[in-house]
N, C-alpha and C positions, 0 to 999 in steps of 0.2 A: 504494500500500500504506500502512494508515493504520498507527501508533506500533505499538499495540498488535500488530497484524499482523506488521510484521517485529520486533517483539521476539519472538514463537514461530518466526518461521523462521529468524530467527538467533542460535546458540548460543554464547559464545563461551569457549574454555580458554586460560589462560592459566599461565606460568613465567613467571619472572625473567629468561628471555632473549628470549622470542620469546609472540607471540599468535596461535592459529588461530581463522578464524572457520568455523566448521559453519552452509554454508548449505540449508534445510533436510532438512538429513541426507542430503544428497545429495555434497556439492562442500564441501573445505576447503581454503579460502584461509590460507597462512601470512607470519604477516608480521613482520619480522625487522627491530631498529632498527640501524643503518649512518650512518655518517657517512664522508663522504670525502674525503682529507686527498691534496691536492695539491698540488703545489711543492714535497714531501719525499718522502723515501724511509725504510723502515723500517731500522733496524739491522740486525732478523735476516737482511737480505738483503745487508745491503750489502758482498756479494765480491762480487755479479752486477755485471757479468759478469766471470768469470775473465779475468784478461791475458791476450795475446797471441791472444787468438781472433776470426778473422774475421768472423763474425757472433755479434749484427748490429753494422752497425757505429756506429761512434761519433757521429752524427746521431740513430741510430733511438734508441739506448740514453738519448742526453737528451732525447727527446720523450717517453720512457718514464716516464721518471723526474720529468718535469716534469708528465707526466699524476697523478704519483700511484698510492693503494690504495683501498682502503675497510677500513676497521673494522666488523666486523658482532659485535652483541652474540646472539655463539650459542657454545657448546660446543662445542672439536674435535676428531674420534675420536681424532688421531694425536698429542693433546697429554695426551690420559689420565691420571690418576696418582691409584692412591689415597690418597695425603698431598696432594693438591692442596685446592685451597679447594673451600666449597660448588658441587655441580653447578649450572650456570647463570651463576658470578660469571668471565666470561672474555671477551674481545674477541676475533676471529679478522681475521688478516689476510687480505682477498683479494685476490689480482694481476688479476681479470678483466678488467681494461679493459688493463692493462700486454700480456696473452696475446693479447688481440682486438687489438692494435698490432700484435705481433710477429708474425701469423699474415696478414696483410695480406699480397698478391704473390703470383704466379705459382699455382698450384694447391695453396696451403698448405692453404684453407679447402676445398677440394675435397676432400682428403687427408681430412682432418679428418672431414668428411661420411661418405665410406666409411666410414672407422673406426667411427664410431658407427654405423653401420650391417651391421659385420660385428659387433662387442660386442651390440650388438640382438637381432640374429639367430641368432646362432652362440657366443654367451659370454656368456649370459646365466645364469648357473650356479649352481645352488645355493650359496647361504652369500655370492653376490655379491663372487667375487673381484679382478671387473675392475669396473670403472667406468666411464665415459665420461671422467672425471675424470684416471684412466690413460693413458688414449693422448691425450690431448691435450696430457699430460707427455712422453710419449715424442714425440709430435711435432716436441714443441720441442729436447728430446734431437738427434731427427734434421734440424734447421735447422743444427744446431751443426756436426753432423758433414758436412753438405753443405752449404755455407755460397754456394756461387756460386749467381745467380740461374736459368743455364742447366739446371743441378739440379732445379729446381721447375717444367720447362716441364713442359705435360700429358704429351708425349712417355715423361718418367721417371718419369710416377705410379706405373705400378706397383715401379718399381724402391725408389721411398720406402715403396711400404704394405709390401714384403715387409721392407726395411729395420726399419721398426717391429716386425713380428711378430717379426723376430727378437729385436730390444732386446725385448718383453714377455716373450719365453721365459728367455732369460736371466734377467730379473727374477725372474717367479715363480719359476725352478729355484733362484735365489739369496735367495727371499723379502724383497726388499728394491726397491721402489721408491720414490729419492730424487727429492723436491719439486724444481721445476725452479730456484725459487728460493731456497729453502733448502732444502738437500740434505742438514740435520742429521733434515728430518721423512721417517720410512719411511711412506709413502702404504699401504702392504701392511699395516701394523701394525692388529692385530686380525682379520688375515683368517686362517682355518684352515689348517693344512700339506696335509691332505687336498682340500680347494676351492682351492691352488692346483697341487696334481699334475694336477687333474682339469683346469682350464683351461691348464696348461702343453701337457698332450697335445691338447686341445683346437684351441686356437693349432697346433701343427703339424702337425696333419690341415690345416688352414683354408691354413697356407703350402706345406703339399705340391703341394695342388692346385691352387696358385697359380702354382708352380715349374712341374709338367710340363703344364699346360694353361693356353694364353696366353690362350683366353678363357673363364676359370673365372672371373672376376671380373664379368662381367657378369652370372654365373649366382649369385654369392653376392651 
């Protein structure tokens, strides 16, 4: 493809935080500047992990830590404000390599897969109450709360996914889903009252038939 060529097929929009490239009006690549600062931990995290809690334990948590975050230059829903600076001028923290550590072992990442896979299919709801971003929050929620490995053999999968459905009911009935690592950001925040009644009932249609039909799971 000669200069001139792909300068008509590719279009490019640009902010202050992030560049999409429009390839020809077909496919938008977005690409987003991040730098990733390892051997430190941020402040706004730094209760993780709460004392006295068995997982994970004090090995995983300094490889975590020692991995680092990234810094991505984008806008975040759930830091909002309108007295804040111009739209665009804000760095967002992300733990995804910290989450992909911590989800290592036994059938975490298995777990994981369903969930996106019932959200996919079955909670995918107007107004976009739940996210995949969601339960892979409460996942980690439910590490906390079952903290032995024996917990995570395939054997208690279902026992964990119904676990989570319940932690998301709760959530949305309480409209409040705390960030696994800072749990001052409501992940819910900006989602409607009404797009979350609709996926609260939602969720337990999904864990009913989960309860009284033991292989309902293979069918959702």
């Amino acid at each position: 493809m000669d200069k001139c060529a792909y300068r008509d097929a590719v279009k490019m929009v640009a902010d202050t935080s992030e560049v999409r490239l429009r390839v020809r009006d077909r496919y938008v690549v977005q690409i987003t500047p991040a730098f990733h600062c390892s051997g430190i931990w941020p402040r706004s995290a730094a209760h993780w992990p709460p004392p006295h809690l068995p997982w994970p334990n004090p090995n995983l948590v300094a490889e975590v830590k020692t991995e680092g975050f990234d810094l991505m230059s984008r806008e975040s829903i759930y830091m909002k404000d309108k007295q804040s600076a111009a739209e665009g001028d804000a760095w967002v923290v992300s733990f995804h390599q910290a989450e992909t550590m911590l989800l290592l072992g036994g059938c975490r990442r298995k777990c994981l897969s369903i969930l996106r896979t019932l959200r996919d299919k079955h909670l995918d709801l107007p107004g976009r109450p739940i996210e995949n971003y969601h339960m892979k929050t409460l996942l980690l929620y439910e590490c906390e709360k079952h903290a032995r490995e024996p917990e995570w053999d395939e054997t208690c999968l279902g026992d964990r996914i119904n676990g989570i459905l319940l932690q998301l009911i709760s959530c949305l009935q309480n409209r409040r889903c705390p960030h696994y690592f800072v749990p001052t950001l409501d992940l819910f925040r900006g989602k409607s009252a009404s797009s979350m009644d609709a996926a609260a009932k939602q969720a337990w249609r999904i864990l009913r038939e989960l309860l009284t039909n033991s292989r309902s799971l293979e069918k959702l």
